[in-house]
C-alpha positions as CSV (number, residue, x, y, z in Angstrom):
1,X,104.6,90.6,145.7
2,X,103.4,92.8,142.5
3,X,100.1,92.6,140.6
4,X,99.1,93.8,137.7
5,X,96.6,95.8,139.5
6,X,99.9,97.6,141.0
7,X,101.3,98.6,137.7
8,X,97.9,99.9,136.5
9,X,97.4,102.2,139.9
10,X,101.0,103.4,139.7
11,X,101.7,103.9,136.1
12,X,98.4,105.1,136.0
13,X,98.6,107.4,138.6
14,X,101.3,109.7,137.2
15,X,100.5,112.9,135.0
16,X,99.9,112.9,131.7
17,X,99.9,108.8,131.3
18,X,97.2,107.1,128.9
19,X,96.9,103.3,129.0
20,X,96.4,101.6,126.0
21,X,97.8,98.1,124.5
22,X,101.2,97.6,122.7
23,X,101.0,94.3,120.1
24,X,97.9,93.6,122.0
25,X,99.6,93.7,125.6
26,X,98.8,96.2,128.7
27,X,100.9,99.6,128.2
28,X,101.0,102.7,129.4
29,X,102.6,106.1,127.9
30,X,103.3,109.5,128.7
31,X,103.3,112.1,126.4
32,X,102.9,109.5,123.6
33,X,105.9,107.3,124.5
34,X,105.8,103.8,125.8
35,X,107.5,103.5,129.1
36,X,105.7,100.5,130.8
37,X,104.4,97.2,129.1
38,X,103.1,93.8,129.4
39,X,106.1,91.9,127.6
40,X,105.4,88.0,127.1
41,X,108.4,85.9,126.3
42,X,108.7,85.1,122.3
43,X,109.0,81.9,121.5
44,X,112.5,82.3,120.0
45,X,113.2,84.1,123.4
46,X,112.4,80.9,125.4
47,X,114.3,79.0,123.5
48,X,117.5,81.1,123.9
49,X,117.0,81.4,127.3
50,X,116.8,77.2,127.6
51,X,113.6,76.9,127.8
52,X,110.8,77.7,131.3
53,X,112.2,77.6,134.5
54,X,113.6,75.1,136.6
55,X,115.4,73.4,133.6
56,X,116.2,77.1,131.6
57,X,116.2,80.5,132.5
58,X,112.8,81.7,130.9
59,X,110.3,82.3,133.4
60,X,107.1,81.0,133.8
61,X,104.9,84.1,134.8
62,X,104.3,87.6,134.4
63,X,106.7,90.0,132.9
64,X,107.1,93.5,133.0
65,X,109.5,96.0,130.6
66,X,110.2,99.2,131.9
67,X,112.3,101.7,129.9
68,X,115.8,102.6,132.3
69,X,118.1,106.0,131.6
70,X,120.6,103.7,130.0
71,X,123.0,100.5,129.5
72,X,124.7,101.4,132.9
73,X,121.1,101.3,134.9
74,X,120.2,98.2,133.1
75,X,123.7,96.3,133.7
76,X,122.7,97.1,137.4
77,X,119.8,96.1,137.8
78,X,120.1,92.6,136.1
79,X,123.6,92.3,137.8
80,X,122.6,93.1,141.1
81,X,118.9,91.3,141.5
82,X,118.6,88.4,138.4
83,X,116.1,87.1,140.3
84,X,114.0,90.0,139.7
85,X,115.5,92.0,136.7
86,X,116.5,90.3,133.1
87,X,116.8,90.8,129.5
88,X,116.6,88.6,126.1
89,X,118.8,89.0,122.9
90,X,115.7,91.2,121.8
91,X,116.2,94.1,123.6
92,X,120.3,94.1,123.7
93,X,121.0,98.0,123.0
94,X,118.1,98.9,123.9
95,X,117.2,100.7,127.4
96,X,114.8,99.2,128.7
97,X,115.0,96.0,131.3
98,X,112.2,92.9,132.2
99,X,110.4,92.6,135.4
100,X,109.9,89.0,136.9
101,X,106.3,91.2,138.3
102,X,105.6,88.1,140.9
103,X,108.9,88.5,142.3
104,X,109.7,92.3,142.7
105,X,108.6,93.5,145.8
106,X,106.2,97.0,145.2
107,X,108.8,99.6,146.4
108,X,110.5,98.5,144.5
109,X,108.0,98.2,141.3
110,X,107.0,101.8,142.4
111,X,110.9,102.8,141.7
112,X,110.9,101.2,138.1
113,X,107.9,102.6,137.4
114,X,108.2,105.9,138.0
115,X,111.8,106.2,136.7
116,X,110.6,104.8,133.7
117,X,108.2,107.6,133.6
118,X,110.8,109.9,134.1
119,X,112.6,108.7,131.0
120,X,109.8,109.4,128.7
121,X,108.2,112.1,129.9
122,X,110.5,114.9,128.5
């Protein structure tokens, strides 16, 4: 499945995006605006979430946050592939949605990404 080398070609490959770090994770903006990052679980998130995978829902590897147009697209998203797309007490409100990256298939990552891009960019 996805890589980080796959979110730095395609976020990196649309106009006008810089790549920098965000709290000392991998992030990418456009036009000053965060639209991708790195996003490591909290602590606290883990917790709420029952701990890592099997036993809770917190999973073990690499996530992704990508910003999403709004509540509606993220209720989708998690709804429809929680296997793939979830969210933390953390970001309730807020429009954005996290990536499982090992198990999102690239189309699909491409889709996030460059929606995400979208949503910033202006």
């Amino acid at each position: 499945m996805a890589s980080w080398a796959d979110v730095t070609s395609l976020a990196g490959g649309l106009a006008g995006v810089e790549e920098g770090t965000s709290y000392g994770n991998r992030a990418w903006k456009v036009g000053g605006k965060l639209f991708v990052w790195e996003r490591p679980l909290r602590k606290k998130e883990i917790e709420v979430l029952g701990g890592f995978e099997p036993e809770g829902e917190a999973p073990a590897g690499e996530i992704l946050a990508v910003r999403v147009p709004g509540q509606d697209a993220k209720r989708a998203l998690v709804e429809s592939e929680p296997q793939i797309y979830f969210t933390t007490p953390h970001f309730e409100g807020h429009p954005s949605v996290l990536i499982r990256l090992e198990e999102i298939p690239r189309a699909d990552l491409e889709e996030a990404i460059v929606e995400a891009w979208h949503c910033r960019r202006g």
